[in-house]
Every structure is written in C-alpha cells, then in structure tokens.
N, C-alpha and C positions, 0 to 999 in steps of 0.2 A: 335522162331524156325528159323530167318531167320540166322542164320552162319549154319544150316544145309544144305538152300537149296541156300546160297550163294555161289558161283563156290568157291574150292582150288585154292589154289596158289602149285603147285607142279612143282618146279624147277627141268632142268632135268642136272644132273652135269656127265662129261664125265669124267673119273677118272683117265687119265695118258695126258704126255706130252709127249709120244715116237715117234719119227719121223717111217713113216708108218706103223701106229696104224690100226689095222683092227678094233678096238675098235670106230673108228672116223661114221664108216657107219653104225652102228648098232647103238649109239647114233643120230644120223640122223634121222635113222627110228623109235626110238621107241618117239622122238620130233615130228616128222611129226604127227605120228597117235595120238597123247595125245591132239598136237595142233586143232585136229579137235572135241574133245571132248565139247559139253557146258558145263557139271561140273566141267569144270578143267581153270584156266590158268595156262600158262608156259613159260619160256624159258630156252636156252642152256646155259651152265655154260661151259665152257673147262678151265680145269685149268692150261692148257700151256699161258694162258690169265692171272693168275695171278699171283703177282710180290708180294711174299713175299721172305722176308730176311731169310738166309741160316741158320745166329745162334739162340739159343731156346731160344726164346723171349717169349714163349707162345701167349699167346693172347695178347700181346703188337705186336704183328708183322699182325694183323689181315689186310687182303685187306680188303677197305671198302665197298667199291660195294657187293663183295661175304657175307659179313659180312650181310649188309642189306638185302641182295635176301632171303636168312638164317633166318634172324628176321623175314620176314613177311612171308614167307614160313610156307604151314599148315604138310609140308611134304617131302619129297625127293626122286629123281627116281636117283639111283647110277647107271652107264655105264660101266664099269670095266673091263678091261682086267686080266687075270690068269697070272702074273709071277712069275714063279718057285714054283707051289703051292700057292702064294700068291695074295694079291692086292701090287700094285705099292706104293715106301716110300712116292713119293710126295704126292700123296692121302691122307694118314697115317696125313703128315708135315699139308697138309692145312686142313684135319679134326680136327687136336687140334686147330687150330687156331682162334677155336670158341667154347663157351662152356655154357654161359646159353642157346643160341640162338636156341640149338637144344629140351633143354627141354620139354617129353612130346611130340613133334611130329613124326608121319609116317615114317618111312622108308620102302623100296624096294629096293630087287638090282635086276640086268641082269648082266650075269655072259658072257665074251668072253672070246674065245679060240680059240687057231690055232686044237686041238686036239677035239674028238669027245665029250668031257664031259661039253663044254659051261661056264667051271670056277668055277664048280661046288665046288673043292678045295678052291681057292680065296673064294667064298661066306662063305665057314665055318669058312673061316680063317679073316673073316671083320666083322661077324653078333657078335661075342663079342665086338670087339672095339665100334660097333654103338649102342650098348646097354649100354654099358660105358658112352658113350655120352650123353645118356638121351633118347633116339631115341627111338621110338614103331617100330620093325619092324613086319612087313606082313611074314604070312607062304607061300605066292606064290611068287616065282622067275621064272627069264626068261632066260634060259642058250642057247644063240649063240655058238653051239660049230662047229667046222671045218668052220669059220668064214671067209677063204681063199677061200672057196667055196661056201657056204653060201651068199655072197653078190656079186653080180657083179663086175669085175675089172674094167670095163670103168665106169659102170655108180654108183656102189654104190647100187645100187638099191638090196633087200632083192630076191631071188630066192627062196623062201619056201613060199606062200601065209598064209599057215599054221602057222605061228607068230603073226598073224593079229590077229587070234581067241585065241593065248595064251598072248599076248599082253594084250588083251582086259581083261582077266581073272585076270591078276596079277592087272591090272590098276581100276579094278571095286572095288576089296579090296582094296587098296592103298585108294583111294578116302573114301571108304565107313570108315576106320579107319583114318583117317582125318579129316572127318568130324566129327566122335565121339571124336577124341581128342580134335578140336578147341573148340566143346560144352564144351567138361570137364573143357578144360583150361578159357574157358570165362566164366562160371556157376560153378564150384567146386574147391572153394578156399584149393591149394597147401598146404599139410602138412608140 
C-alpha cells in the first residue's frame, strides 16, 4: 500500500508560449496552491522553456527534461489558454513529443479565457487528443474565464477566493485517480 499513500508527482505544465499570456497567473496560482498540498509534489513546466525542433521528428525531437518530468509523473495538471475555440499548436507540437511516457496516467485541465466561459471550448477541443495519448483524464475542470479581471494586473494575484475551494475539488480527484493508476500500473500487468 505504500504508492497509495506515497505523495504524486503531478507536474503542473503551462500550455502556451504567448507574449502576455493571462494564462501565466492562473498557472501561478493553481502551482502555489498544489505546492502546499502533502499528497502531492510538483513543479512548473512552461513550454516557452522548451526548445524543441520545428520539423516532425515525432518523438525523435523529445526535450529531455520535460521528457523525464513526464516519465516520473503520476499525472498532469494542463494550464491552457482558449485560442479561437481551441488549445494553442505549440501545446498540441510538444504533447506528441512524447508517447509511452504518458501511458495510463491522470490528467486535468483549467481552461483560460479573456471571455466569461474559462476555455470551456479549448477543454472539449484537448480532452480527445489526451485521451489519444494514453492519459486518464478527471471529470472535474477548472475554467479561469474573464482572466483579465479575474487576476490582478500588478500583482497577479487571483481576485475570486472562491477558486481555492474549486481548485481544491478538481485537485482532490486528480490525486485520488493517480494514485489508483500508479497502483494499477505497479500491481496490474498491462494487456
């Protein structure tokens, strides 16, 4: 029983490289609050941070770092902003850039938006692709929407205390399906 009640490793990956990203402080916060959790570690992933090659190399083109974060990962907290209905192609580029790695683990997403609906669009438009992947994802999401308002322009900081308690909700299932998968995956040899 102890991978049950050993902390996750649940990386939190910021999902775009866009020069002022409202996406940056809602990834912020939802690192802050996970980092205080004991069943969990974590850290920030920003993929403006990684330097893969433009042509489709597939998994020949893998960063190694993110690549590792990835393998030892029980799970994934996705940070996302909504462009045009969508998630962002670089997202899309550095998710193929790995493919046993995700087998069988957790997913969640938070959905950003400039608009009142938190990305809601994007999450419908990502929860196929990370299913493709291998990825378990959770029925709780956490939609940032009017994000422009939503976080403070000086400080960053969330304006809605109210995230905390839904935060907490998505991040309680994330973990709890995490840790059901690491069991699986350590004790139920793969078909």
């Amino acid at each position: 029983m102890e991978s049950i009640t050993q902390p996750v490793f649940l990386p939190v990956i910021l999902g775009t490289a866009r020069q002022g990203r409202m996406s940056e402080h809602a990834a912020r916060f939802v690192f802050e609050e996970v980092s205080k959790r004991p069943d969990m570690t974590t850290e920030l992933i920003d993929i403006r941070n990684l330097r893969l090659s433009l042509d489709d190399a597939g998994e020949a083109l893998k960063d190694a770092q993110f690549s590792a974060a990835v393998s030892r990962a029980d799970g994934l907290i996705l940070v996302v902003p909504e462009y045009n209905h969508s998630f962002p192609g670089l997202l899309k580029h550095v998710l193929d850039s790995n493919l046993k790695e995700y087998l069988h683990k957790a997913a969640g997403v938070c959905g950003v938006s400039a608009g009142p609906f938190g990305g809601a669009r994007m999450i419908q438009s990502l929860l196929p692709v990370l299913r493709e992947l291998g990825l378990v994802t959770i029925f709780w999401d956490v939609y940032f929407g009017t994000a422009g308002k939503l976080f403070d322009s000086a400080t960053g900081n969330i304006t809605d205390p109210a995230y905390v308690g839904r935060l907490k909700k998505f991040v309680d299932e994330l973990v709890w399906m995490a840790c059901a998968l690491r069991f699986a995956r350590e004790n139920i040899p793969a078909l």
